[in-house]
N, C-alpha and C positions, 0 to 999 in steps of 0.2 A: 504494500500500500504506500503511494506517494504522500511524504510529511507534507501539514499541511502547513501557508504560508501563514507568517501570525503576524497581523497588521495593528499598527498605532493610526488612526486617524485622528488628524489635529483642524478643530473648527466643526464645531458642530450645527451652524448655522441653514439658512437654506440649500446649500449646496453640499454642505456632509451629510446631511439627511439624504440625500440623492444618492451619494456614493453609498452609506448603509443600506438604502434600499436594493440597489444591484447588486452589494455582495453577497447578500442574503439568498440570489438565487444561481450564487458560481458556489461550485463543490470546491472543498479540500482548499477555503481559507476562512479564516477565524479574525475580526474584529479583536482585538484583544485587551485595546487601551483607547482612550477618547480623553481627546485634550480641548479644552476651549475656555475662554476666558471666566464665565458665568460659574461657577463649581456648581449650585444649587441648579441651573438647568442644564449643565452637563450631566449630570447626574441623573434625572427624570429620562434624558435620551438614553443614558448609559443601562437605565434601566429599561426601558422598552426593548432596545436592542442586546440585550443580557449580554453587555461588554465588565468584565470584572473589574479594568482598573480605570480608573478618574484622578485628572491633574489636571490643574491649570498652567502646569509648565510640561512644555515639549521635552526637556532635557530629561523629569522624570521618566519619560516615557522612552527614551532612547537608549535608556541606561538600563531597560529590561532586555533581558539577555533572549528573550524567546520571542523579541521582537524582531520580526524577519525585512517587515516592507511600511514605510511612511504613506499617508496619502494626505498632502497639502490643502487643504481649503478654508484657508486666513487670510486678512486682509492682503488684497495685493501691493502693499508697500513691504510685506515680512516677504514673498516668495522668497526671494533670492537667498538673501542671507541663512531662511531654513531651510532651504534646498541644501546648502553648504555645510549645514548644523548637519542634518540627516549621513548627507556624504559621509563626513569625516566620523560620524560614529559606527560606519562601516555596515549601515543601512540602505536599500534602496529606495526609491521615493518617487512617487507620480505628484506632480504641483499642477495644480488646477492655475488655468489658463489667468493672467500672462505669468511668462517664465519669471518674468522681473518688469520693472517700470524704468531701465536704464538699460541701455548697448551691454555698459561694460560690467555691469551684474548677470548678466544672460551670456558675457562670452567667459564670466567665473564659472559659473555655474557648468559651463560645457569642458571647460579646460581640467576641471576638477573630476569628474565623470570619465574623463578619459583616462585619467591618471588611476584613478579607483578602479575599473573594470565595473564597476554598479550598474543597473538598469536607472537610468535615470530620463523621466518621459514628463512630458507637459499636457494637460488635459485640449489639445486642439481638437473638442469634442465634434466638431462639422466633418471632420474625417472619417469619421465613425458612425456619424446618421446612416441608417440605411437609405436615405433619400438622395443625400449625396455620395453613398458606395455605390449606389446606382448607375449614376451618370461615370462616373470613375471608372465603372467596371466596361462600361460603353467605349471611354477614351484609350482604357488599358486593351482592348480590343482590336481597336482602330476602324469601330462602328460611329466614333461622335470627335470632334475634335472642334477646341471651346473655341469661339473666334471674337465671342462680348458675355461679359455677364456684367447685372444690373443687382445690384444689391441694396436692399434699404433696411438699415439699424434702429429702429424706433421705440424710443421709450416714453413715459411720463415721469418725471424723474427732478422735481424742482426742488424738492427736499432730499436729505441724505438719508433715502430709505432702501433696504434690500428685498431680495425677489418676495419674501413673503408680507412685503409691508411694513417691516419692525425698522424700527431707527437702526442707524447702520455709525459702527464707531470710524469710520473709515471713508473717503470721499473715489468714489468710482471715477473713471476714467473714459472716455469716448477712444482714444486714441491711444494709449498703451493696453488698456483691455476688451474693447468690443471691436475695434480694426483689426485688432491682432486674430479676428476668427475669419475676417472675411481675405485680410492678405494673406494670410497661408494657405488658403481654402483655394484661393485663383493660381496661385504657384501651382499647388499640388493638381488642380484638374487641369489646368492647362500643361502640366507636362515639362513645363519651361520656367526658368527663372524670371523673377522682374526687375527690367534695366530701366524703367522709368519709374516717378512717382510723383503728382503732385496732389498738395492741399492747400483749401485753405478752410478758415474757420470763421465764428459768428464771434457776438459779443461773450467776454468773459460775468460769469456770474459772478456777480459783488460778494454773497457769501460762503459757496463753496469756489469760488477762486478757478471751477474750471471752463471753459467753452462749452455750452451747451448745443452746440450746430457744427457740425463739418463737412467736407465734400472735399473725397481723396477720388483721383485718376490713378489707375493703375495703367503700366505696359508691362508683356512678358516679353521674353527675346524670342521668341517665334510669330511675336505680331498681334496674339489675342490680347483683349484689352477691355479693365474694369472700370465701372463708378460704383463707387460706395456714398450711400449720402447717412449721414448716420445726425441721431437727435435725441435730446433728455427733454426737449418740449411738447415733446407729438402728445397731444390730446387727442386720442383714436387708438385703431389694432393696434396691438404693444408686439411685438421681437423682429426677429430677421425673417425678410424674404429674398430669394433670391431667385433670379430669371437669367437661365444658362441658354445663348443664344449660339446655335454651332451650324456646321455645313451639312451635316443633314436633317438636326431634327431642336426643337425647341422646348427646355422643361424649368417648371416654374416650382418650386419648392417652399414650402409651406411648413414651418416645424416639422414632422417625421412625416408629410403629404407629399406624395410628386403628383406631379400633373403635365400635361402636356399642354401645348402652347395654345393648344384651343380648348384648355381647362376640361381635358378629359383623366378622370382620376388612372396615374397607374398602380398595381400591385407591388409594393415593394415588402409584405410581409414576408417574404422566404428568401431576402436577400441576405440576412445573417441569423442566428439562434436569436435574437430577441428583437425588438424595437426601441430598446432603448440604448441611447448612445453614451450617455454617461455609466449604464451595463456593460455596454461593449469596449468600450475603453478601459475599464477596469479588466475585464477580461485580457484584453492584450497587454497590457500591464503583468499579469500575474504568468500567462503563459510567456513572457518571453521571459521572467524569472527561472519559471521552470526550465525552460531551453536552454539559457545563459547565452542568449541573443539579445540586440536591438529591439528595439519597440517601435511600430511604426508610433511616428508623433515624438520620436524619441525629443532630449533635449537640443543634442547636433543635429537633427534634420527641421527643426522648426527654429532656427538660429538665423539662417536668412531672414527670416522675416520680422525681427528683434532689428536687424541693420535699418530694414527698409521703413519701419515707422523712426527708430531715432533719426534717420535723412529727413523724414517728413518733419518729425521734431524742430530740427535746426530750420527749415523755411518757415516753419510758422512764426516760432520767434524775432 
């Protein structure tokens, strides 16, 4: 019988809820320890989830010896640094998307990972939709190839609140964390790097300090070519849509929906064991532990795309 892998997750907020919920249905790995700031409602999850140990610090948690694998979902000002923490304690570690809010923290982060031999992966969870494995699987064929995609990032967002509504201790990001899913997303189906990039943004909000509007151009070096218009103002449909325009066929992507371009729904239920893509990432996560391979999404393969928003970074300023 394969041991099973024994995971510390850190943040137990709306999005480590999300990861508890996927690992719950992958065999032969155990939750083991849950970190988050709150100890009194770390504890209520810890108990739902019948996770035995509870800390409000990561370091306890690193320092249990039967802890095999981290999974990051704290504020994104901390990735990088506990991406580093996890490293050096001779742990592996998936960080929920972005790698870091800086170039040269996401090129530590990679340089450290090579040096350690660890699985060290970033949750670029659009990789893993079955809606865009889809169309991926279309391009890996050489039945679709992208030539525009149309992306819109839309939130309501005026306050500093998280996915579930709850005041949030941390100020979200339009361009190191919700760009960072649709630029690696255009890399990766189009096949090709991107040699261009522009943006620009709207007004800064007076109290949370960051642009609530932007609109990035993307180019790859094969010629296909994005917009991304992304907003914390939209009063209306809330997430990402995206519309993948190619030379033979046209599909419109809707949270885990495809459609085709005359909004006809397609089946993408049997494109992988589940539909959920934060499931599925987790999954590859754990098997390429088991393998002692790469992960796709690893940290070195989504490192380009860390470049391409701090180039964007420096024009805007």
């Amino acid at each position: 019988m394969t041991k099973p892998i024994k995971v510390a997750l850190a943040g137990a907020g709306a999005f480590g809820v999300k990861h508890l919920d996927g690992i719950k249905h992958i065999a032969g790995v155990e939750v083991v320890s849950l970190v988050s700031r709150d100890i009194d409602k770390t504890r209520a999850i810890a108990d739902k989830y019948r996770i035995g140990h509870v800390t409000t610090d990561l370091a306890d948690s690193l320092a249990l010896k039967e802890v095999d694998a981290v999974i990051l979902c704290t504020p994104t000002q901390m990735h990088a640094a506990q991406s580093i923490q996890c490293l050096k304690a001779g742990k592996h570690v998936q960080v929920e998307i972005p790698l870091a809010d800086s170039l040269k923290d996401a090129q530590d982060v990679v340089a450290l990972q090579k040096s350690s031999g660890l699985v060290a992966m970033c949750g670029h969870t659009r990789r893993f939709n079955p809606s865009h494995q889809y169309v991926h699987r279309k391009v890996k064929a050489g039945e679709f190839n992208l030539q525009q995609m149309d992306v819109q990032t839309y939130f309501f967002r005026r306050t500093n609140m998280n996915a579930l509504g709850e005041a949030r201790s941390w100020t979200d990001h339009l361009l190191w964390h919700h760009a960072a899913h649709t630029v690696d997303l255009f890399a990766y189906q189009a096949g090709s790097p991107i040699v261009k990039a522009n943006a620009i943004q709207g007004p800064i909000h007076p109290t949370l300090g960051i642009a609530m509007d932007m609109s990035i151009q993307l180019k790859a070096a094969n010629g296909a070519i994005c917009t991304l218009s992304l907003s914390f103002n939209n009063d209306g449909p809330l997430g990402t849509f995206f519309r993948y325009i190619g030379d033979s066929a046209t599909y419109i992507a809707r949270y885990d929906d495809l459609f085709t371009g005359k909004d006809e729904k397609i089946d993408v239920s049997k494109v992988d064991v589940s539909m959920n893509g934060i499931e599925l990432q987790d999954r590859e996560f754990f098997a390429a532990i088991r393998e002692g391979r790469q992960p796709n999404s690893s940290v070195e393969q989504v490192l380009p795309c860390y470049q391409v928003l701090h180039d964007l970074e420096q024009q805007l300023k």
